[in-house]
Backbone as CSV, one residue per row, in Angstrom:
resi,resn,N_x,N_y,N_z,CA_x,CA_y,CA_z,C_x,C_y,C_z
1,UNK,-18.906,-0.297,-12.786,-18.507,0.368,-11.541,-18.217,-0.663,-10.451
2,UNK,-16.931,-0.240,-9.837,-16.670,-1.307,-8.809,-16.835,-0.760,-7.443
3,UNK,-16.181,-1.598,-6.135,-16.265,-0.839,-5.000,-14.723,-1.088,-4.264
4,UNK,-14.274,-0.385,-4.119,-12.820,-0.657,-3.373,-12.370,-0.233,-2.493
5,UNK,-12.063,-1.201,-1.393,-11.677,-0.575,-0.179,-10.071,-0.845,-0.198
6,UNK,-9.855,0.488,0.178,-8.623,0.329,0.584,-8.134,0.709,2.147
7,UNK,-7.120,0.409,3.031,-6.396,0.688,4.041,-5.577,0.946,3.705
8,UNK,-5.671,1.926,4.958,-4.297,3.298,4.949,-4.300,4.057,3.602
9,UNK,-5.642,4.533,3.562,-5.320,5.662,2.082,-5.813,6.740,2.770
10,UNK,-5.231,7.585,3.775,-5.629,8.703,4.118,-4.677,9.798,3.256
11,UNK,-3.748,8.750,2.810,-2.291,10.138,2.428,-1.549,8.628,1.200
12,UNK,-0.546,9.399,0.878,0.107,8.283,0.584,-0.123,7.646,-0.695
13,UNK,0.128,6.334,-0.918,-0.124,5.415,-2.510,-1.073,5.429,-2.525
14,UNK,-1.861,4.939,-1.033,-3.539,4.580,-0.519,-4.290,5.948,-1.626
15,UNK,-3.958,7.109,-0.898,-4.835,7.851,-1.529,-4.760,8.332,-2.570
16,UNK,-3.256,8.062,-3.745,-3.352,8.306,-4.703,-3.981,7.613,-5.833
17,UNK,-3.608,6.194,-5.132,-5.019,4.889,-5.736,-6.603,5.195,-5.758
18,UNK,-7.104,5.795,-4.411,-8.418,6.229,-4.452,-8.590,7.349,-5.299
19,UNK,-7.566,8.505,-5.167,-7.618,9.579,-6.262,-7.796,8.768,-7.856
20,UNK,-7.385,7.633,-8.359,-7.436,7.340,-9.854,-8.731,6.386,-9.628
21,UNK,-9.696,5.508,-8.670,-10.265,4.669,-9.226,-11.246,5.491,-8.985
22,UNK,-11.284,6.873,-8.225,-12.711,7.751,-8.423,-12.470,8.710,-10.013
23,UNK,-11.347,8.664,-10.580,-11.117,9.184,-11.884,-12.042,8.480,-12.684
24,UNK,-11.916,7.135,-12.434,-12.098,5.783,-13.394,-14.059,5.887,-13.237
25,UNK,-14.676,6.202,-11.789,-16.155,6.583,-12.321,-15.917,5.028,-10.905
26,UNK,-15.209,4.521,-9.942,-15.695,3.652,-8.905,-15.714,3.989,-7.820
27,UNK,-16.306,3.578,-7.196,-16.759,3.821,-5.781,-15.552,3.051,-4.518
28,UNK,-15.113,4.046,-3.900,-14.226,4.116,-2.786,-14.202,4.124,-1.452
29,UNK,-13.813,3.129,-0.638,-13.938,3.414,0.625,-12.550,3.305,1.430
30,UNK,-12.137,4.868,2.240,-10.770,4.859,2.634,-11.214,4.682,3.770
31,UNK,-9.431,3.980,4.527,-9.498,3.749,5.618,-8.454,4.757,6.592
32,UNK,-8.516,4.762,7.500,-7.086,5.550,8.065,-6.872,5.381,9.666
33,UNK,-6.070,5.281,10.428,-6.283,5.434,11.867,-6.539,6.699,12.400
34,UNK,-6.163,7.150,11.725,-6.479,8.701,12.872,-7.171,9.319,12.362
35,UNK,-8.995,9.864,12.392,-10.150,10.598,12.238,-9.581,11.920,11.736
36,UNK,-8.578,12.300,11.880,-8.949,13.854,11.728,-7.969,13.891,10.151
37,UNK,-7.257,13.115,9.825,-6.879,12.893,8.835,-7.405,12.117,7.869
38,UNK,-8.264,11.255,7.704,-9.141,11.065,7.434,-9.750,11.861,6.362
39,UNK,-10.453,12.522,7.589,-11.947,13.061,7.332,-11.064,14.407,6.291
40,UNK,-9.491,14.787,6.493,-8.841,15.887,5.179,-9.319,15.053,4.066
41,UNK,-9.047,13.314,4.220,-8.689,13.114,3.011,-10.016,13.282,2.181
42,UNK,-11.095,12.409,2.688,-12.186,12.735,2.251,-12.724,13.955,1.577
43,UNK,-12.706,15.002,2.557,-12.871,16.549,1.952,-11.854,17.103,0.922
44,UNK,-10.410,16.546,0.530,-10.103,16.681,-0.497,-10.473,16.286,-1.798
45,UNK,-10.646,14.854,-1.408,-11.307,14.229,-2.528,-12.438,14.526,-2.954
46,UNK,-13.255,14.823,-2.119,-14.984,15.152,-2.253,-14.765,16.703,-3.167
47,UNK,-13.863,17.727,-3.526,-13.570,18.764,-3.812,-13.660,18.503,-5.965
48,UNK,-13.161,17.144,-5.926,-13.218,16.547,-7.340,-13.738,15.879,-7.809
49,UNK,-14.666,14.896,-6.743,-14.611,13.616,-7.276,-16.777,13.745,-6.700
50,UNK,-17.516,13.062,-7.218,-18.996,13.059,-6.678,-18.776,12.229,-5.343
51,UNK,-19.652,12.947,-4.564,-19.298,12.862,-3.079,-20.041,11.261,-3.112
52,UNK,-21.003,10.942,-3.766,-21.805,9.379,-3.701,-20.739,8.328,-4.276
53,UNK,-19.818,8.335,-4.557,-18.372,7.802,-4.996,-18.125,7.549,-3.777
54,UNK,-18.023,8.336,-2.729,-16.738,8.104,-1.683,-17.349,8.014,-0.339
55,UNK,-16.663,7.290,0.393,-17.147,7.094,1.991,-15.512,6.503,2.747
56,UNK,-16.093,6.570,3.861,-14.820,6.710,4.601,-15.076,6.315,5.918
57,UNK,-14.316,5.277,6.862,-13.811,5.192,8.312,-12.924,5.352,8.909
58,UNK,-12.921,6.122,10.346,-11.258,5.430,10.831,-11.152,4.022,10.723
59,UNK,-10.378,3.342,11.217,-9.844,1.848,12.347,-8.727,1.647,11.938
60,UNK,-8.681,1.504,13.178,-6.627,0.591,12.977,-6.625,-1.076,12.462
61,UNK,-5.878,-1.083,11.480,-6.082,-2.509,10.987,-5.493,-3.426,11.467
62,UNK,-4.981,-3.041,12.788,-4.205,-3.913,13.790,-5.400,-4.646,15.104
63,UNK,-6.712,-4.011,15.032,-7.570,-4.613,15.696,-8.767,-4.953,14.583
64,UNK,-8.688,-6.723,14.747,-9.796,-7.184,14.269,-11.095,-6.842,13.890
65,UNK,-12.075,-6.328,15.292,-12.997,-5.827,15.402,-13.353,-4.419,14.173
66,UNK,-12.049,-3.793,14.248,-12.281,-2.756,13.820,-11.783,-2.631,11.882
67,UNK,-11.260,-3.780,11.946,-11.374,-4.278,10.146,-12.658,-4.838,10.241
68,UNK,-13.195,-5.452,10.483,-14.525,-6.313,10.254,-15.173,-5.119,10.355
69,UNK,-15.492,-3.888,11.052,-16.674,-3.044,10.819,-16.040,-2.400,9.112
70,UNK,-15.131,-2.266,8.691,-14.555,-1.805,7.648,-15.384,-2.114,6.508
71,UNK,-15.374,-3.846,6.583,-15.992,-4.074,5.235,-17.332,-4.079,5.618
72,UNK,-18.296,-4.260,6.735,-19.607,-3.714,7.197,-20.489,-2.710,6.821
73,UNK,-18.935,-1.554,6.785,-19.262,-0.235,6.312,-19.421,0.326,4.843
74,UNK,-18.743,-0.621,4.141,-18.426,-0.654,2.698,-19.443,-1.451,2.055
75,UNK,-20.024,-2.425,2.703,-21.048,-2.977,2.287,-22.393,-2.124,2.246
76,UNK,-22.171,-1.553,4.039,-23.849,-0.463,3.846,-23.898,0.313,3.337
77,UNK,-22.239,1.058,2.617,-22.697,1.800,1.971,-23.000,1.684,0.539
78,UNK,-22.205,0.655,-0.181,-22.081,0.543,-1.504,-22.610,-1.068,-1.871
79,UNK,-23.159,-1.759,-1.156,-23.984,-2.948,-1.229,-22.859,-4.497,-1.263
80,UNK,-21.504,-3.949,-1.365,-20.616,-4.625,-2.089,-19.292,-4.725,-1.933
81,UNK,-18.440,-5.442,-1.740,-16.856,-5.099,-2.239,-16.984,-5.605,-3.248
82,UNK,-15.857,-5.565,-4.308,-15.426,-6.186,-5.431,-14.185,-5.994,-5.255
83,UNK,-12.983,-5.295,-4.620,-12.051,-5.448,-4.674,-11.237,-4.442,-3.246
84,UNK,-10.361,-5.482,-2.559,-9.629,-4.920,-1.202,-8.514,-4.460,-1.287
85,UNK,-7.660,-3.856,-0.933,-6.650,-3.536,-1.310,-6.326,-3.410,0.677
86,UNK,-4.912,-4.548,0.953,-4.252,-4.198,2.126,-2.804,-3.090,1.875
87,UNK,-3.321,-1.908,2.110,-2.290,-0.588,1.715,-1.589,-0.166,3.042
88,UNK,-2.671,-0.335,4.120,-1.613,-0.182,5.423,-0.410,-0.373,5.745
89,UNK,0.213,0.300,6.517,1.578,0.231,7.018,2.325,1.311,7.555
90,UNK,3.552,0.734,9.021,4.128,1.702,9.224,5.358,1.144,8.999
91,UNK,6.503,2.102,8.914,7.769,2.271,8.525,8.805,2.439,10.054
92,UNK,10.365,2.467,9.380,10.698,2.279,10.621,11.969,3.116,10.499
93,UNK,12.744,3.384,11.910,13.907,4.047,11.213,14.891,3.462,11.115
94,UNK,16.309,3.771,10.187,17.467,2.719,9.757,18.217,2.398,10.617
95,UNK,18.174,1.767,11.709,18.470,1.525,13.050,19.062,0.424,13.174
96,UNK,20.051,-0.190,14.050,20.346,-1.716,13.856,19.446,-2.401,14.814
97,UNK,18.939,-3.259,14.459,17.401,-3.850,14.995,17.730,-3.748,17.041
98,UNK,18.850,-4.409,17.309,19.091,-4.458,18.760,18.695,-2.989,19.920
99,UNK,18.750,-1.923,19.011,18.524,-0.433,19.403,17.044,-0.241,18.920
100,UNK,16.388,-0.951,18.737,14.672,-0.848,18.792,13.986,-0.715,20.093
101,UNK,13.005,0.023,20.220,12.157,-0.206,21.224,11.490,-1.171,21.068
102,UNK,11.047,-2.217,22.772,10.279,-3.026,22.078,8.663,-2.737,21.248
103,UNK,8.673,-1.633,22.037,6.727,-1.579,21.525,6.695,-0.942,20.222
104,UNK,7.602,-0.286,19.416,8.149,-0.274,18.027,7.813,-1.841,17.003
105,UNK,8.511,-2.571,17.819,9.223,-3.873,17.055,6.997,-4.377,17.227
106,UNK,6.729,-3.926,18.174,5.323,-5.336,18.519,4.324,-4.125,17.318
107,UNK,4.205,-2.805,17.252,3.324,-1.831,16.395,3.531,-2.503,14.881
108,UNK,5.066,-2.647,14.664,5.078,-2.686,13.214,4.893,-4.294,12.884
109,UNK,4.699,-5.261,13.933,4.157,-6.437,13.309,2.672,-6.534,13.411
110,UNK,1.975,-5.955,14.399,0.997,-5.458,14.448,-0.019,-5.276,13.645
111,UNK,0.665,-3.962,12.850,0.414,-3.195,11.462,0.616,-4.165,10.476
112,UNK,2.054,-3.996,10.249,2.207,-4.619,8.691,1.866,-5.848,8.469
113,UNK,1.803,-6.839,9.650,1.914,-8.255,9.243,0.038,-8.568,9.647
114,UNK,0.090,-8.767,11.176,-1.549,-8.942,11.762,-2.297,-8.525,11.137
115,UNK,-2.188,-6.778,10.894,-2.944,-6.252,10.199,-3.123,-6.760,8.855
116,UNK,-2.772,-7.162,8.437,-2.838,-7.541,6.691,-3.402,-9.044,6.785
117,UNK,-2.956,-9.660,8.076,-4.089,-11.351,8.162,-5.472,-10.794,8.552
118,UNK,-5.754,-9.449,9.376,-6.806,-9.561,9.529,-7.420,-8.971,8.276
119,UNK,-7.021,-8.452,7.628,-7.798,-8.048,6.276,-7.861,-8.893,5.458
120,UNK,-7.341,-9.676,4.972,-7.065,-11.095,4.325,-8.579,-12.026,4.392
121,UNK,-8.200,-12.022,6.312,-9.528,-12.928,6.852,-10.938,-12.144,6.171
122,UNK,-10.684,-11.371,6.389,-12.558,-10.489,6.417,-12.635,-10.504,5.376
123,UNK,-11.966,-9.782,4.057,-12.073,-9.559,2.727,-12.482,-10.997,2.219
124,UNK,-11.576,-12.121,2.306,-11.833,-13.389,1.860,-13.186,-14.179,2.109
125,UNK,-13.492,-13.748,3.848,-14.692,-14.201,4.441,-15.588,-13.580,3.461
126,UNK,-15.859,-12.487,3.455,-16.545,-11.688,2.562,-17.053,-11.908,1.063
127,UNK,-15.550,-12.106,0.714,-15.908,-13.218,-0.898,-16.407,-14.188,-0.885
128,UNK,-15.827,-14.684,-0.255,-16.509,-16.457,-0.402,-18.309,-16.502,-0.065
129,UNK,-18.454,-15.307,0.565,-20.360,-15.380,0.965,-21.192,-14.637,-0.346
130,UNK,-20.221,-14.001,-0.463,-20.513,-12.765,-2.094,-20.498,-13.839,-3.479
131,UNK,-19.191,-14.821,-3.131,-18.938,-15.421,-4.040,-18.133,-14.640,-5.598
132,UNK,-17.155,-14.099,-5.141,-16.525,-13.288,-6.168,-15.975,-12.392,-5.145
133,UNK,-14.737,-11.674,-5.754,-13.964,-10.788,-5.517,-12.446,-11.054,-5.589
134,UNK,-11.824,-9.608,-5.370,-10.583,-9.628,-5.338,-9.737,-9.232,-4.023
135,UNK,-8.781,-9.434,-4.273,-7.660,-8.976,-3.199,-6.261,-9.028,-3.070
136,UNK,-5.819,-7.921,-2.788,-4.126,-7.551,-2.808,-3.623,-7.203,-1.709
137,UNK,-1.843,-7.840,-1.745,-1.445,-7.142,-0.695,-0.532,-6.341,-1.300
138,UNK,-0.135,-5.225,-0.198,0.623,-4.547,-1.286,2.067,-4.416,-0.344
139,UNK,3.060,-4.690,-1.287,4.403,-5.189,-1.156,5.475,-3.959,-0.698
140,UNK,6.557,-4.506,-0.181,7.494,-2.798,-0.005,8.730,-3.722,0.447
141,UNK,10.062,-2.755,0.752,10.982,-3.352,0.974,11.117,-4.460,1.964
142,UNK,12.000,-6.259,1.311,12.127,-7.121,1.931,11.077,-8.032,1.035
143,UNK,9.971,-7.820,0.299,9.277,-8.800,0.100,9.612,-9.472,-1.282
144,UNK,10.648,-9.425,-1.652,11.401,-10.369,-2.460,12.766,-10.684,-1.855
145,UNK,13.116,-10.706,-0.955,13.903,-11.543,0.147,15.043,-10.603,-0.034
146,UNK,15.236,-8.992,-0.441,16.326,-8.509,-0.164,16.343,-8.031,0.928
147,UNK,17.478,-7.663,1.411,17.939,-7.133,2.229,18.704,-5.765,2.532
148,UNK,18.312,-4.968,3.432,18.778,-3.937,4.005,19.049,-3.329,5.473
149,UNK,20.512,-2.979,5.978,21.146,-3.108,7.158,20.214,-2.074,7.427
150,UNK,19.744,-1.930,8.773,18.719,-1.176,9.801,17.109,-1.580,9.703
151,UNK,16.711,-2.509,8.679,15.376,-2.365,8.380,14.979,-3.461,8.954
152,UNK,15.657,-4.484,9.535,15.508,-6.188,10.042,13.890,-6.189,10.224
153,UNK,13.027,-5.732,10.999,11.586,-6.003,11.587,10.356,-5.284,10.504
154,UNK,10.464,-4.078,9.720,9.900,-3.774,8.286,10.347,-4.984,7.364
155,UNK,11.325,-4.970,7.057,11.760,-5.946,5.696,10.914,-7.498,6.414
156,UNK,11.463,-8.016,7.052,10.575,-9.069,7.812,9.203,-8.971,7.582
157,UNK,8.656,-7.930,7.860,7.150,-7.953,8.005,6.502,-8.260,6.591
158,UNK,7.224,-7.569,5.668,6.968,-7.626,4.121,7.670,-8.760,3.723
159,UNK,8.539,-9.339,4.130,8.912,-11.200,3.590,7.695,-12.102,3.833
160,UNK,7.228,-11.486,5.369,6.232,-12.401,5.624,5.058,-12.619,4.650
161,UNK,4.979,-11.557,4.161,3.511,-10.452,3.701,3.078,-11.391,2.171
162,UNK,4.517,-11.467,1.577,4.864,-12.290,0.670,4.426,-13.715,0.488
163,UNK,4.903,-13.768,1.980,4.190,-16.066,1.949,2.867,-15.782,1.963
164,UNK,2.536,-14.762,2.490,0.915,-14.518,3.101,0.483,-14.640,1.472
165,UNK,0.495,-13.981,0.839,-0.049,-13.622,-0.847,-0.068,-14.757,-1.178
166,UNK,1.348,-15.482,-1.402,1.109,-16.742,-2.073,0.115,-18.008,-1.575
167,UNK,0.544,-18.063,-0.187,-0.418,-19.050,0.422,-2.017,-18.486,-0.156
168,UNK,-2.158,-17.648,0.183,-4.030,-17.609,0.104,-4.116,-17.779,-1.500
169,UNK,-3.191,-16.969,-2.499,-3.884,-17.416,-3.851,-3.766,-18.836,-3.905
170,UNK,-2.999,-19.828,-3.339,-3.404,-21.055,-3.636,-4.032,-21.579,-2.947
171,UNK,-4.909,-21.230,-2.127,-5.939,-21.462,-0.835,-7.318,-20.837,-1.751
172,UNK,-7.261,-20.097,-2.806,-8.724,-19.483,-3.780,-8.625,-20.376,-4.644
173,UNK,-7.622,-20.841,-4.956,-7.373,-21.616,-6.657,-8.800,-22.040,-7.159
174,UNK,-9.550,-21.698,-8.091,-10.532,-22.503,-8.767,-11.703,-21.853,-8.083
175,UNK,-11.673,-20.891,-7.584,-13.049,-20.131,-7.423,-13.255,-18.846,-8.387
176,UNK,-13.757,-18.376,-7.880,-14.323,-16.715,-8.475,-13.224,-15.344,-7.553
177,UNK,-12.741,-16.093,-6.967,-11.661,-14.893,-5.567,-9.929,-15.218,-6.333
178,UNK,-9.734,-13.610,-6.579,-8.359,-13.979,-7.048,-8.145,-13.017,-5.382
179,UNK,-6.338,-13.323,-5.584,-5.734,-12.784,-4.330,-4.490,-12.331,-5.275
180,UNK,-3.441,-11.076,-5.356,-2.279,-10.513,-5.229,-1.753,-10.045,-4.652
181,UNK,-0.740,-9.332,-5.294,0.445,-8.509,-4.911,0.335,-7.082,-5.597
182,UNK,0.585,-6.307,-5.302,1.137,-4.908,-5.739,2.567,-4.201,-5.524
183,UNK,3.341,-4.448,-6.277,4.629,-3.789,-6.090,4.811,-2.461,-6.473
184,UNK,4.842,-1.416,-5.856,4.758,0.115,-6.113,6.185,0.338,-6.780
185,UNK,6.976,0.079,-6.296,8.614,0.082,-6.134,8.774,1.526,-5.075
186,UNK,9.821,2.087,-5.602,10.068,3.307,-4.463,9.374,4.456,-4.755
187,UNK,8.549,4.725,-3.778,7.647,5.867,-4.161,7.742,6.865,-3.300
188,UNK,7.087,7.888,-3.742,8.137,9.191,-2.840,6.719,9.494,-1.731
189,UNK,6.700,8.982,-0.972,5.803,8.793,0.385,6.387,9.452,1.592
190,UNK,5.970,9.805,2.660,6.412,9.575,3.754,6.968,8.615,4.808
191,UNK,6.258,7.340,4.167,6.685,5.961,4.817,7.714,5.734,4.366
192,UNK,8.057,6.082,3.135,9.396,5.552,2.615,10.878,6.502,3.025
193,UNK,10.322,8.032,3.226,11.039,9.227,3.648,11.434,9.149,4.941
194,UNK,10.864,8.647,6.067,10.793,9.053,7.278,11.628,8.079,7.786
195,UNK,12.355,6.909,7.449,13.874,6.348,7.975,14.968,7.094,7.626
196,UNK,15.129,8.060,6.722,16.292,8.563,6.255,16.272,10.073,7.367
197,UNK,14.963,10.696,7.904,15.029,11.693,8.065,16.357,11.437,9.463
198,UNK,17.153,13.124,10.329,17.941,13.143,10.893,19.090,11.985,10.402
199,UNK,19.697,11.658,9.366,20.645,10.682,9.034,21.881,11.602,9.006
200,UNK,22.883,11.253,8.802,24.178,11.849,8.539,24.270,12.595,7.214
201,UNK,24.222,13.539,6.536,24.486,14.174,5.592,25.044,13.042,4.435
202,UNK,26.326,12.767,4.592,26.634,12.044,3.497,25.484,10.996,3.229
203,UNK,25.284,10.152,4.098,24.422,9.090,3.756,23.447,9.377,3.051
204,UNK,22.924,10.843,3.587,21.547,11.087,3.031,21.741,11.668,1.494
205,UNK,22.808,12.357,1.090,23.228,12.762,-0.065,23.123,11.254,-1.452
206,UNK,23.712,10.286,-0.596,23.607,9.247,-1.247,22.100,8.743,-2.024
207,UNK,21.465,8.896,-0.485,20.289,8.531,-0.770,19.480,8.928,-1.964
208,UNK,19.747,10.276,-1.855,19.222,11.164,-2.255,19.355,10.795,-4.117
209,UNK,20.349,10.615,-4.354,20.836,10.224,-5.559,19.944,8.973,-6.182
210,UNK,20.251,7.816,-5.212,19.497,6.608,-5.490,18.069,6.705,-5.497
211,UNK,17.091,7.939,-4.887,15.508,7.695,-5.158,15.851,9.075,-6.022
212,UNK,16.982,9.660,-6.712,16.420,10.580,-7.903,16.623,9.812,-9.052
213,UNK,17.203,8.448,-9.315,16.969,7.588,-10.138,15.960,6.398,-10.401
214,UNK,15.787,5.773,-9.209,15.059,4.606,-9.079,13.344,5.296,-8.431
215,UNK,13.330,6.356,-7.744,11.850,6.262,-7.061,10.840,7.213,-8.352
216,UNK,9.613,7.155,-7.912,8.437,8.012,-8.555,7.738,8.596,-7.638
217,UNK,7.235,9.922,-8.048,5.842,9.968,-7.347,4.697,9.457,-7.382
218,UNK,4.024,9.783,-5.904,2.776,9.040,-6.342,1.721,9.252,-7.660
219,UNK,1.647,10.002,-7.954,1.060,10.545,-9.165,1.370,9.851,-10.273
220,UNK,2.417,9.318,-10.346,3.147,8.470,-11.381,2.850,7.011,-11.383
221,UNK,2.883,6.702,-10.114,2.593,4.901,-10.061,1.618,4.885,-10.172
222,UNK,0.799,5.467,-9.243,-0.985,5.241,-8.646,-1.916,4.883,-9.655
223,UNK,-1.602,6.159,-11.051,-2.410,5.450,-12.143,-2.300,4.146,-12.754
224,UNK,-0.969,3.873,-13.367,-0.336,2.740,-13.695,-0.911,1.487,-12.771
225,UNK,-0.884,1.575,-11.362,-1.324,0.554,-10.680,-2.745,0.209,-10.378
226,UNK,-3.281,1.129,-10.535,-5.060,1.034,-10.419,-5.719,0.894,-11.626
227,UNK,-4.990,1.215,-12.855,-5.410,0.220,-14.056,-5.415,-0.945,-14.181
228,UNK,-4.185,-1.645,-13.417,-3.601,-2.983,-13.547,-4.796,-3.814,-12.567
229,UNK,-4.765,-2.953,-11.464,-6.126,-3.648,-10.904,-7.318,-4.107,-11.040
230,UNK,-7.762,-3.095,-12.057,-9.059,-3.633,-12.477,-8.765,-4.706,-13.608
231,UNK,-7.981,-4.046,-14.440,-8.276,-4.672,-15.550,-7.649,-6.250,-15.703
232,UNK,-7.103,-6.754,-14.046,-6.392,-8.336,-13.809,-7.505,-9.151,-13.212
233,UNK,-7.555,-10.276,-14.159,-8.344,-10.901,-13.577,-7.984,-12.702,-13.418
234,UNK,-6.583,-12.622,-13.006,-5.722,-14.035,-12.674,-5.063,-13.724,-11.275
235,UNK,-5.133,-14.937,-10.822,-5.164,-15.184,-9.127,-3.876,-15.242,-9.134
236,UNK,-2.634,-14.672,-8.381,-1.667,-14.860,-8.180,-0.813,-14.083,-8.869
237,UNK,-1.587,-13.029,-9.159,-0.673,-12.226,-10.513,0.041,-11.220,-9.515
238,UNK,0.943,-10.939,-10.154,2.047,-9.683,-9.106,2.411,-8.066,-10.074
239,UNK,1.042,-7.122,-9.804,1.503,-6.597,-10.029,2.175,-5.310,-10.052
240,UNK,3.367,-5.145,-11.066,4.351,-4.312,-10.454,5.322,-2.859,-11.399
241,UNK,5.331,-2.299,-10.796,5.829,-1.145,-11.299,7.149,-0.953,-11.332
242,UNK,8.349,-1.104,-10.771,9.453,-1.258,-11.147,10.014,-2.097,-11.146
243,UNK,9.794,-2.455,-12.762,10.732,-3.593,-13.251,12.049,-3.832,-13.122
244,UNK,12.899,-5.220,-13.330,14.442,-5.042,-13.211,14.627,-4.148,-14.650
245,UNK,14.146,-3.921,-15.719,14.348,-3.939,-16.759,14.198,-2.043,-16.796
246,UNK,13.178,-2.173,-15.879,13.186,-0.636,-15.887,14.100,-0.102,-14.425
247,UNK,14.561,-0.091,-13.755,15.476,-0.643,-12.967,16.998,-0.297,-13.701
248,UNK,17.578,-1.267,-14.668,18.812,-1.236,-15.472,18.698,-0.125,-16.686
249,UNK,17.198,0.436,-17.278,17.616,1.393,-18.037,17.713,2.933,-17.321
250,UNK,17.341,3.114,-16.324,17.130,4.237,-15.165,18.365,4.293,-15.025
251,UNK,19.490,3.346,-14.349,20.898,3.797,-14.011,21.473,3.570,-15.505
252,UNK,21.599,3.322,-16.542,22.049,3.244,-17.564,21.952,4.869,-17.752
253,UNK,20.764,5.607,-17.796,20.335,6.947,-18.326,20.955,7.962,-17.372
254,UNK,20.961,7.649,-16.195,20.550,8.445,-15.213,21.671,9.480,-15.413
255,UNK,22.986,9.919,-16.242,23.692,10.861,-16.276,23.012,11.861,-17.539
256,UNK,21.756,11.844,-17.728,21.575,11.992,-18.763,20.445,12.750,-18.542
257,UNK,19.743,12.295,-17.417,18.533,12.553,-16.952,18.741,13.852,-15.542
258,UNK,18.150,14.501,-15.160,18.317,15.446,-13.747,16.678,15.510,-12.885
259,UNK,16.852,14.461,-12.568,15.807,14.184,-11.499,15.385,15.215,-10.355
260,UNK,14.742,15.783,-9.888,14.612,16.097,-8.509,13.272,15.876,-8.084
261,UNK,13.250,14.917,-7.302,12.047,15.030,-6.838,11.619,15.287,-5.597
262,UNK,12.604,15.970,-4.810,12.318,16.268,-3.483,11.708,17.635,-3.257
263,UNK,11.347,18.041,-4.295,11.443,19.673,-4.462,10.172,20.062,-2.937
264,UNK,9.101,19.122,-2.746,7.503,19.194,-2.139,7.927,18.433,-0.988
265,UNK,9.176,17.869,-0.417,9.342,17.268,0.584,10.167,18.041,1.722
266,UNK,9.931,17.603,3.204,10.752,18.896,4.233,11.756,17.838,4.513
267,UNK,12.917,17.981,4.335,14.197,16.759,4.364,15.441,17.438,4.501
């Protein structure tokens, strides 16, 4: 039995990850900013899962203070981390970066980027006194250096997110602390939904096409990826769910196949 904290699993990959490692018989601790969502997720989960499995805080992982009580909390309750997971993040809309607000542009570095050094810091601090553990960041569009017109300050944040991973696994090298990556690929989230929403019809038709080939639900990755978690135990490993390989046989098939997966989404 392990203990895993994750951020930002009130909804989302976050909580479909906590939904499989309380499958698996480990002990969970979600994070979320906003209390009252939260405390759904909890009471959903608690509906399946043994309530001594699961515990839960707000904090925004954009203030220090309030990641450091995170793993505080995970410790008093479960004696332990063994494994972090940085799942946080906000999304943005397909905008050309110059038409941003600024306090937009300062939230989502905030979030995606700060937030993920300050979890980095604590989780790592944490290991190194424990002497063992793990830790991931988890990846999204931009963090293999592509590119997409409207996303300039998201894609950025996740390029960054990228050096961040690599630097620290070679900053653990030769201890007991591995550090990764998690690549979900396109998953049918809200974070990933909520740039397309109000778009132009055609565009969105397009869209629409391209995540009924290439995306999954969460239900689909979450397991796949929370196996991979436990069962990795090399520093620097990346791992990932949509392959190029799976990638080229998806549009190879895809006239073949009739996807819908928007059926549970308001779009």
């Amino acid at each position: 039995m392990k203990t895993i904290v994750i951020t930002g699993s009130s909804r989302g990959i976050g909580f479909g990850l906590a939904e499989c490692f309380l499958k698996s018989g480990h002990q969970v601790v979600l994070n979320g900013r906003r209390e009252e969502t939260l405390e759904n997720a909890l009471t959903t989960l608690a509906k399946n899962h043994p309530k001594e499995l699961l515990a839960g805080i707000p904090g925004d992982v954009g203030v220090y203070q309030q990641v450091a009580q995170l793993w505080d909390f995970a410790v008093a309750q479960f004696g332990q981390v063994d494994i972090w997971i940085n799942n946080a993040g906000i999304g943005q809309s397909q905008i050309p970066f110059w038409e941003l607000e600024p306090g937009l542009i300062q939230n989502l570095v905030q979030t995606n980027l700060i937030g993920a050094m300050f979890g980095a810091q604590v989780a790592l601090a944490g290991f190194q006194e424990q002497g063992r553990g793990a830790f991931y960041n988890m990846e999204g569009l931009g963090s293999d250096g592509r590119r997409v017109e409207g996303l300039a300050v998201y894609g950025t944040t996740k390029r960054a997110l990228n050096y961040l991973t690599e630097s620290l696994a070679g900053e653990v090298e030769g201890t007991n602390i591995i550090v990764g990556a998690i690549s979900p690929g396109m998953v049918m989230t809200d974070l990933n939904l909520d740039r397309f929403r109000d778009r132009p019809r055609e565009e969105w038709e397009n869209t629409r096409r391209i995540f009924n080939i290439l995306a999954d639900r969460v239900d689909t990755v979450a397991p796949y990826i929370a196996e991979k978690v436990i069962q990795n135990r090399k520093n620097g490993a990346r791992i990932q769910w949509l392959t190029r390989e799976k990638v080229l046989w998806r549009f190879l098939t895809a006239g073949l196949t009739k996807r819908d997966l928007f059926k549970d989404f308001n779009l």
